[in-house]
Backbone as CSV, one residue per row, in Angstrom:
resi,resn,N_x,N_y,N_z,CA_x,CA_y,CA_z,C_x,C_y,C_z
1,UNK,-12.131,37.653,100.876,-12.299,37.244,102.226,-13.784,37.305,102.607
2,UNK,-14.367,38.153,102.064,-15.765,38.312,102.202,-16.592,37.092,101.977
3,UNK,-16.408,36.277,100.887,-16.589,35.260,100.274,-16.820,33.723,101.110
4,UNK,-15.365,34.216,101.238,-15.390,32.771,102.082,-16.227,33.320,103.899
5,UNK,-15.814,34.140,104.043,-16.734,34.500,105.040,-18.447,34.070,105.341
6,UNK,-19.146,34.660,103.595,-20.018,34.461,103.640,-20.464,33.060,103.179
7,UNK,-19.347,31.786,102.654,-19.638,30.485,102.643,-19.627,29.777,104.049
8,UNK,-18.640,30.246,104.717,-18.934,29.637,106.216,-20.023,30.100,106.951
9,UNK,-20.493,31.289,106.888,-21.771,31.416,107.677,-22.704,30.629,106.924
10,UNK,-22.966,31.169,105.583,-24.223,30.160,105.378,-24.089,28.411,105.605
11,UNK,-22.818,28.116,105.388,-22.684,26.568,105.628,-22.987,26.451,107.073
12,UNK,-22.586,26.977,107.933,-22.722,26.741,109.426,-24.641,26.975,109.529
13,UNK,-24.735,28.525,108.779,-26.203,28.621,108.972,-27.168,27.012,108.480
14,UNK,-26.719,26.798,107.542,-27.566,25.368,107.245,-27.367,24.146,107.993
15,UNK,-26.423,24.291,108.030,-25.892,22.746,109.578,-26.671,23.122,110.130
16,UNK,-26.971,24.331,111.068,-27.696,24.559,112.358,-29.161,24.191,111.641
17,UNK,-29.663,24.903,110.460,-30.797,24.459,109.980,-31.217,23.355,110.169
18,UNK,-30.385,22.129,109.423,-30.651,21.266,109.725,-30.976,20.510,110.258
19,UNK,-29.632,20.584,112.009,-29.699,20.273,112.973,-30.950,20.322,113.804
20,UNK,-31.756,21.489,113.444,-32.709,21.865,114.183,-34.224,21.252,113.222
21,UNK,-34.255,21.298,112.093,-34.988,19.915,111.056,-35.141,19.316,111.782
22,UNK,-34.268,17.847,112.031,-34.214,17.125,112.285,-34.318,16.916,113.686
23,UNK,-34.560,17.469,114.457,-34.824,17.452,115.618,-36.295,17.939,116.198
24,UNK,-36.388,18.486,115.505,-37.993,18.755,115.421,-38.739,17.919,114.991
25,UNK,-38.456,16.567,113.591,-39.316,15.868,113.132,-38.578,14.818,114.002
26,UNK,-37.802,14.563,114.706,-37.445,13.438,115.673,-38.862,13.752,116.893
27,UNK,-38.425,15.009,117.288,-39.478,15.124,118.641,-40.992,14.618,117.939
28,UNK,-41.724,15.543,116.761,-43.133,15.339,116.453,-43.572,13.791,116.159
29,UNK,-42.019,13.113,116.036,-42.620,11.814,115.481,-42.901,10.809,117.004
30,UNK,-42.166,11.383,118.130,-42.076,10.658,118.916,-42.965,11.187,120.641
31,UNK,-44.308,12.309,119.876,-44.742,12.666,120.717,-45.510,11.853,121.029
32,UNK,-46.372,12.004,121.800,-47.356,10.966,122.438,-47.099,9.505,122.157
33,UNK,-45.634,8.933,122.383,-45.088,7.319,122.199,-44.558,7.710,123.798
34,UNK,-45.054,7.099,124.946,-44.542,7.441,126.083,-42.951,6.471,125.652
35,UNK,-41.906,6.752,126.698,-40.619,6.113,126.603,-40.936,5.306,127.825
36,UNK,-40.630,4.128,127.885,-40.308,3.289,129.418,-39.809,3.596,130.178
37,UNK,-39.939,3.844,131.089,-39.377,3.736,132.438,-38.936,2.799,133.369
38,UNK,-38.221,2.029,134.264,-38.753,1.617,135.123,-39.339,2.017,136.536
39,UNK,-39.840,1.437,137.132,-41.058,2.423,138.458,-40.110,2.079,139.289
40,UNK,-40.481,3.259,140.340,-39.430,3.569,141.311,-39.824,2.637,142.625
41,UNK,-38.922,2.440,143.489,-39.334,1.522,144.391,-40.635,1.980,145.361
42,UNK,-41.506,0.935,145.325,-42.863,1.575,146.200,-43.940,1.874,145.544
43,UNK,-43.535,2.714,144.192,-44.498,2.985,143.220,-45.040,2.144,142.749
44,UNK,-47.154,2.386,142.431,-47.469,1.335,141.812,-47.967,1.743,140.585
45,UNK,-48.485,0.999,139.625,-49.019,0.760,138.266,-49.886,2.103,138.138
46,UNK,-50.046,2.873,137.774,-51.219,3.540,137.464,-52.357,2.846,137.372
47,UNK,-52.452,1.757,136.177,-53.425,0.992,135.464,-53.954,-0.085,136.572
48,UNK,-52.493,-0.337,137.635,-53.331,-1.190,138.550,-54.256,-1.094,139.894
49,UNK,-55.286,-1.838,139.926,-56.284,-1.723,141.000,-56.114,-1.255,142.536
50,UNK,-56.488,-0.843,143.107,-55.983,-0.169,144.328,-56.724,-1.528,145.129
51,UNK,-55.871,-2.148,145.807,-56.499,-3.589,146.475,-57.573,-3.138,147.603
52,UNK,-57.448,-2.278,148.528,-57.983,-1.363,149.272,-60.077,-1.005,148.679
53,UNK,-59.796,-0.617,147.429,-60.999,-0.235,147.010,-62.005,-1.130,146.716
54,UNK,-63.590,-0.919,146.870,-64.051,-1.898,146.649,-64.690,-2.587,145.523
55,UNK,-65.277,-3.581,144.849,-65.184,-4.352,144.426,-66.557,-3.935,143.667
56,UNK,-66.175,-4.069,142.632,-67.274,-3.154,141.527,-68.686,-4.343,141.411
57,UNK,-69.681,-4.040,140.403,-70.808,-5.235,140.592,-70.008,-6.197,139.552
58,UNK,-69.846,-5.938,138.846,-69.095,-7.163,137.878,-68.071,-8.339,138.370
59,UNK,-66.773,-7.316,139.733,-66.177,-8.205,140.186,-66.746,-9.056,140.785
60,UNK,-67.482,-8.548,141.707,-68.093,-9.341,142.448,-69.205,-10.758,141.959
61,UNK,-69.581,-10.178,140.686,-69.986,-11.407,140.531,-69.769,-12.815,139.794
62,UNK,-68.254,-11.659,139.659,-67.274,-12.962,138.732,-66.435,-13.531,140.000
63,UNK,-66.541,-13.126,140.933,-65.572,-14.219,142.457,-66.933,-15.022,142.319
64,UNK,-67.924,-15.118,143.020,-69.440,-15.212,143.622,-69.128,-16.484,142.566
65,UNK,-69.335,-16.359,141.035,-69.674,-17.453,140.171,-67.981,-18.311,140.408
66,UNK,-67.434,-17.802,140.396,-66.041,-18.858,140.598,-65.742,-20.011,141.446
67,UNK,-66.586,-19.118,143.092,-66.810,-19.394,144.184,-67.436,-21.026,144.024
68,UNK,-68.530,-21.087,143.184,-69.924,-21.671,143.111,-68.925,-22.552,142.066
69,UNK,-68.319,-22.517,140.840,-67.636,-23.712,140.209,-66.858,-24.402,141.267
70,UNK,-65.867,-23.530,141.710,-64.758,-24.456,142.595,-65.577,-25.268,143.707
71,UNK,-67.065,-24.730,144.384,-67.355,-25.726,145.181,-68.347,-26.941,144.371
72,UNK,-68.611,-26.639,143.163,-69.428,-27.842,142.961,-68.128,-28.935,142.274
73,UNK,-67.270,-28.347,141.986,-65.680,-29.087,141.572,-65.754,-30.125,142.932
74,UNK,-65.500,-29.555,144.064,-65.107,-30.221,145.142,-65.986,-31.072,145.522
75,UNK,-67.216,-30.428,145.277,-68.380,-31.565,145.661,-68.187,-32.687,144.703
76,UNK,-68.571,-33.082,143.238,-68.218,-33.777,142.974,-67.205,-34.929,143.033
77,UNK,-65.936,-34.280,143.587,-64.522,-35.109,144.018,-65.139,-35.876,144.694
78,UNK,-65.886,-35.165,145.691,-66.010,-35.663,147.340,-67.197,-37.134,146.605
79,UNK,-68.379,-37.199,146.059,-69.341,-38.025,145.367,-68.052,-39.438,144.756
80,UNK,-67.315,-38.948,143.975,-66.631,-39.909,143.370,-65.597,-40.547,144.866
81,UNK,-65.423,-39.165,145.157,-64.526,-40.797,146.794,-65.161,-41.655,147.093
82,UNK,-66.640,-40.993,147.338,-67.152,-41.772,148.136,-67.867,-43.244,147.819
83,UNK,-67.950,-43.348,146.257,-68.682,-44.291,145.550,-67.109,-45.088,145.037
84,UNK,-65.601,-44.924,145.379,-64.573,-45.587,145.239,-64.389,-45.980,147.106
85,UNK,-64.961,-45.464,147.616,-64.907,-45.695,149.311,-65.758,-47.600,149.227
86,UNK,-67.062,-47.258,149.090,-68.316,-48.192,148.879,-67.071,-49.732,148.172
87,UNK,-66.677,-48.836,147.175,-66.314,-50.247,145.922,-64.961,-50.790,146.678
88,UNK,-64.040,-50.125,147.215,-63.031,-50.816,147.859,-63.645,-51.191,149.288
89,UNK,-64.878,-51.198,149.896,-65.024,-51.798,151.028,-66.231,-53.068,150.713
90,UNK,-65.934,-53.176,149.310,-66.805,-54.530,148.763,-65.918,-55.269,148.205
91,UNK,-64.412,-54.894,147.674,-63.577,-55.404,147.454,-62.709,-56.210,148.510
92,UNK,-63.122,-55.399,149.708,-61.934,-55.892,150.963,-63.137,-57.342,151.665
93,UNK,-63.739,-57.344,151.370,-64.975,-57.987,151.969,-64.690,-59.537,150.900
94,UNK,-65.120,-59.116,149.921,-64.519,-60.272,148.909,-63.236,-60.869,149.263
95,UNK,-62.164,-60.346,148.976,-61.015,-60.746,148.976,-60.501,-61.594,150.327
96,UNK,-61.471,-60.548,151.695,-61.036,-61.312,152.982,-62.201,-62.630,152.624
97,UNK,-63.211,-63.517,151.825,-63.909,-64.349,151.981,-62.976,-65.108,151.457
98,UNK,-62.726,-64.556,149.948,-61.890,-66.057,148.965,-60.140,-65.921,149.442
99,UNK,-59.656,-65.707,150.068,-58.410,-65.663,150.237,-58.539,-66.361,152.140
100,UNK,-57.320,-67.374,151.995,-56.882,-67.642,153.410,-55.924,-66.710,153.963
101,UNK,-55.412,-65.906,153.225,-54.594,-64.977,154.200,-54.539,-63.806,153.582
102,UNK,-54.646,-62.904,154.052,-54.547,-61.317,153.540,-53.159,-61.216,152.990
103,UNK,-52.970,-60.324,151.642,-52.269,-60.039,151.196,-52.092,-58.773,150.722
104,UNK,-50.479,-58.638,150.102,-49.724,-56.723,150.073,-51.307,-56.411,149.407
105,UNK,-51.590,-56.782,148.283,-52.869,-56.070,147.672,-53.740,-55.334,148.696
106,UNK,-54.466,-56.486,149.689,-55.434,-56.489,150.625,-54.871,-54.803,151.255
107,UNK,-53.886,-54.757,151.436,-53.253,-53.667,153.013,-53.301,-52.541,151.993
108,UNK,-52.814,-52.364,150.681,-53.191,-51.301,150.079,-54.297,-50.830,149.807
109,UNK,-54.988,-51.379,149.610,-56.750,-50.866,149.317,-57.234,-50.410,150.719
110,UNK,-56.866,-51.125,151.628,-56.733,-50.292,153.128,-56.506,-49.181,153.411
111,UNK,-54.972,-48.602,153.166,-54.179,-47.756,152.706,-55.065,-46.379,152.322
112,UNK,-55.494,-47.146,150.700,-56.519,-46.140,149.937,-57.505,-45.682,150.792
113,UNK,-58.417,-46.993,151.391,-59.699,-46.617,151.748,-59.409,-45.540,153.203
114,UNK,-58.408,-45.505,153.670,-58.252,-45.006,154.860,-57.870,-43.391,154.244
115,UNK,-57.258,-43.032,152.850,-56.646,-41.662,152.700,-57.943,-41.083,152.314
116,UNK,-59.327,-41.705,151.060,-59.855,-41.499,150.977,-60.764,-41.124,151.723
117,UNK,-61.408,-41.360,153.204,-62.171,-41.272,154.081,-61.264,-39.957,155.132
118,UNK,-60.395,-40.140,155.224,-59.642,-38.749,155.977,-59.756,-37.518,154.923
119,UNK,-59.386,-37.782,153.377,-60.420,-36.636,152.795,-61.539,-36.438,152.545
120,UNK,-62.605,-36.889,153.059,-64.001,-36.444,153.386,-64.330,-36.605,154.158
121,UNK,-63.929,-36.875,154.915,-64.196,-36.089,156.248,-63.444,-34.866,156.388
122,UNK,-62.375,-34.532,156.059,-61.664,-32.672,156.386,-62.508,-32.093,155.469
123,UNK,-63.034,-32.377,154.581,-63.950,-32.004,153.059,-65.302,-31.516,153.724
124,UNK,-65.814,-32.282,154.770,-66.569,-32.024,155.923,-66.159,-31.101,157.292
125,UNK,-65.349,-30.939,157.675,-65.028,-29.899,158.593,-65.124,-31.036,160.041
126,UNK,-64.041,-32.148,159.629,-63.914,-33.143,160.475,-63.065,-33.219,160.889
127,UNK,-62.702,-33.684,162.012,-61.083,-33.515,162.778,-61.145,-35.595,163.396
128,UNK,-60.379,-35.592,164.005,-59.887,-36.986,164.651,-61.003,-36.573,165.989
129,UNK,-61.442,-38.072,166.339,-62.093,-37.504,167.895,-62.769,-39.323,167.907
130,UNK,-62.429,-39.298,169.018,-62.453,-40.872,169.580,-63.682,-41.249,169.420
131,UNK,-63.849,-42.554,169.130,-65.195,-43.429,168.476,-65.617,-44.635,169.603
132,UNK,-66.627,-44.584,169.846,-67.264,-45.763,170.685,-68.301,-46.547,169.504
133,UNK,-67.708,-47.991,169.056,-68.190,-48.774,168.445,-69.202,-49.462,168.953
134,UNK,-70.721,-49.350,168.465,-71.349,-50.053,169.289,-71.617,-51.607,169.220
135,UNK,-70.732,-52.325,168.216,-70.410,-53.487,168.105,-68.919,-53.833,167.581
136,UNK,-67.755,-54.173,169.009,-66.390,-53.805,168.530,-66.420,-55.570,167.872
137,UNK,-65.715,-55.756,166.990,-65.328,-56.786,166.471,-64.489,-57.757,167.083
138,UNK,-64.540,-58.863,166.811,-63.878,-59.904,167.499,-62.865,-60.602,166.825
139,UNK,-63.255,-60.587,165.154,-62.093,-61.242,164.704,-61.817,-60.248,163.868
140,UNK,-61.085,-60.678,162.621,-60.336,-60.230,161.265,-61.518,-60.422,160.252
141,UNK,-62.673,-61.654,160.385,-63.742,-61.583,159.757,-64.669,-60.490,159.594
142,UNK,-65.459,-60.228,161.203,-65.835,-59.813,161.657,-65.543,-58.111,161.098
143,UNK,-64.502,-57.651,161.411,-63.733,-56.696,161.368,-63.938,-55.806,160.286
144,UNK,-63.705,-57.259,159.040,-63.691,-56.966,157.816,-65.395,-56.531,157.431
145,UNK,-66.233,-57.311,157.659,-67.825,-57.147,157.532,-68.019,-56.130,158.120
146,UNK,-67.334,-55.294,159.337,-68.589,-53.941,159.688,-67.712,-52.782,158.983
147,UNK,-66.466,-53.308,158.612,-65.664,-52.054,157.553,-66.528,-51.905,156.168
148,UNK,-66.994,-53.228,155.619,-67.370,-52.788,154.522,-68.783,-52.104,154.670
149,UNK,-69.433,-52.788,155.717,-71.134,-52.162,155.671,-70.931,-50.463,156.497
150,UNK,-69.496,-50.105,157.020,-69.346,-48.220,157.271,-69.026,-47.845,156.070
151,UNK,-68.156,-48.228,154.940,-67.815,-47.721,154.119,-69.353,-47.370,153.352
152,UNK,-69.721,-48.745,153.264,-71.582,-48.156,152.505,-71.983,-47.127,152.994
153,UNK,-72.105,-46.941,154.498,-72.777,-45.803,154.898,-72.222,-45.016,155.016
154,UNK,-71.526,-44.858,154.851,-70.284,-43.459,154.715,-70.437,-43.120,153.464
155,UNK,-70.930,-43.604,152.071,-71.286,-43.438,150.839,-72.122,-42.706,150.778
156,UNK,-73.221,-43.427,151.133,-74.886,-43.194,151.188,-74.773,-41.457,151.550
157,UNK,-74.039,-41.966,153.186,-73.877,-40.172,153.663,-73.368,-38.913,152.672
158,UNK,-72.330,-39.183,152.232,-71.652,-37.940,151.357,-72.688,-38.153,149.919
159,UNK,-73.476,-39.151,149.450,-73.902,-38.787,148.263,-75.412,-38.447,148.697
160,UNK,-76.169,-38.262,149.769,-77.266,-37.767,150.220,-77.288,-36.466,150.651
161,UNK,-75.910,-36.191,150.911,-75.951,-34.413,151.434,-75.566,-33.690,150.241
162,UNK,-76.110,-32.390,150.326,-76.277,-31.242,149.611,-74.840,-30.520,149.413
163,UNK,-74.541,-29.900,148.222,-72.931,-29.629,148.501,-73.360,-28.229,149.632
164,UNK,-74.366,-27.540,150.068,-73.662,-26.746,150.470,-74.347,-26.442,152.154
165,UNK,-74.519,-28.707,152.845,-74.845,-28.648,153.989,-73.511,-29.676,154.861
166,UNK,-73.197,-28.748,155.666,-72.025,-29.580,156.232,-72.550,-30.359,157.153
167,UNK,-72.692,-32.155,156.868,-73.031,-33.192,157.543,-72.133,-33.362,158.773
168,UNK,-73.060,-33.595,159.549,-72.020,-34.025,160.847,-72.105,-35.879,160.852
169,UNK,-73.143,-36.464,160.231,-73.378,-37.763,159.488,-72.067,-38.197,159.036
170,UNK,-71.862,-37.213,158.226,-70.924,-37.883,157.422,-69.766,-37.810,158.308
171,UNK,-69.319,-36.884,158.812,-67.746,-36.683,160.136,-68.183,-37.663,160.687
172,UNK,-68.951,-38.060,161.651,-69.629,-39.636,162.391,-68.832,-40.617,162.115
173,UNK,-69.564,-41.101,160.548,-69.444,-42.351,159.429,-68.279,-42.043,159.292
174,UNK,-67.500,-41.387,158.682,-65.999,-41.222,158.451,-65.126,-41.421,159.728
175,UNK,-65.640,-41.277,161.056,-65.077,-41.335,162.219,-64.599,-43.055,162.388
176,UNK,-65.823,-43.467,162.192,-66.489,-45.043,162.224,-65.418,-45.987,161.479
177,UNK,-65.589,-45.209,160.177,-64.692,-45.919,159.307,-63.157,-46.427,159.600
178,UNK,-62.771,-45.215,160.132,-60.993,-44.749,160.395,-60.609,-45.532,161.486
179,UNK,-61.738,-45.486,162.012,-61.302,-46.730,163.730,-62.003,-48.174,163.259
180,UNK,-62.436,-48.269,162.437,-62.349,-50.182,161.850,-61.108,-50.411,160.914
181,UNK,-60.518,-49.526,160.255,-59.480,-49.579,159.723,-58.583,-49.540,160.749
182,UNK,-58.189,-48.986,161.782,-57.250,-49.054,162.742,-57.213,-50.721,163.413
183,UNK,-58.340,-51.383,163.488,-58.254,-52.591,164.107,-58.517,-53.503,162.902
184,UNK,-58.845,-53.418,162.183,-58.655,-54.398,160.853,-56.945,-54.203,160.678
185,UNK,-56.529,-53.343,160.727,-54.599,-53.303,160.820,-54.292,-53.688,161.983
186,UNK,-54.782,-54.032,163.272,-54.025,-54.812,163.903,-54.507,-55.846,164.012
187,UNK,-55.498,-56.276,163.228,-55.888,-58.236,162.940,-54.998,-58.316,162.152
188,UNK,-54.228,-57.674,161.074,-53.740,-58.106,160.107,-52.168,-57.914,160.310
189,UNK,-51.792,-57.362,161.118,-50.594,-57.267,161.878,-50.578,-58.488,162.203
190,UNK,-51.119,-59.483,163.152,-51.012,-60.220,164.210,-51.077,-62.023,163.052
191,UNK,-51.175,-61.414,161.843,-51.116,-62.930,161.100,-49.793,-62.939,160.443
């Protein structure tokens, strides 16, 4: 009886041995491996930035340079409207000479020239505000000739200013523009 006595303790003694082996090289292998969590509601990142704090020299001069791409981005846009402004108000000029009657083409380039000029002028810090023409037009000819010679100067304007001087020239000329397009659409209504 002794025997078996002393086979069950030592067998039990080595299970526990074991047990405890293996649990020890489970823990050492898995120390410093943090386990996931998920974060509790409210809690934030450790690792992330406190929005509050301020803005180190590096950040700052990586907004600052970003700042300076995205506006010479925009400036450029604004250069290319304005030299597709010029070319569709030499197109509308043409088309009203060799054509006896305006056509769908004609009213779309209208269309264009009118979306294009409402974005540069907001591109400018321009709003709607009533225009006194100092030569209102009389016909659909007429009409057509001082649209194309604003669109020029409405060119000239946005590609002479500086990207980072807000023309009131150009809000003007863009003003100019938007109200010869308003009555060039009702000459062309009325045919």
């Amino acid at each position: 009886m002794k025997t078996v006595f002393t086979r069950t303790f030592v067998a039990s003694s080595l299970s526990v041995f074991a047990f405890l082996f293996c649990a020890g090289v489970v823990s050492a292998q898995t120390q410093g491996v943090p386990i996931p969590t998920r974060p509790q509601e409210g809690a934030r990142d450790p690792g992330a930035r406190d929005p509050n704090a301020p803005l180190t020299e590096l950040e700052e001069e990586m907004r600052a340079k970003h700042a300076i791409k995205v506006a010479e981005k925009e400036h450029e846009e604004n250069l290319v409207r304005a030299r597709e402004i010029e070319q569709i108000g030499k197109e509308l000029q043409e088309s009203a000479k060799n054509a006896a009657e305006l056509d769908r083409d004609f009213l779309k380039k209208v269309e264009r020239l009118e979306k294009l000029t409402r974005k540069i002028r907001g591109e400018a810090g321009g709003e709607d505000e009533e225009v006194k023409l100092p030569r209102q037009p009389t016909d659909t000819a007429s009409a057509i000739a001082q649209l194309a010679d604003a669109s020029e100067t409405l060119s000239k304007d946005v590609q002479n200013t500086p990207r980072q001087v807000v023309s009131a020239s150009v809000i003007t000329s863009a003003n100019v523009l938007l109200e010869l397009i308003k009555i060039v659409r009702g000459y062309t209504r009325q045919l």
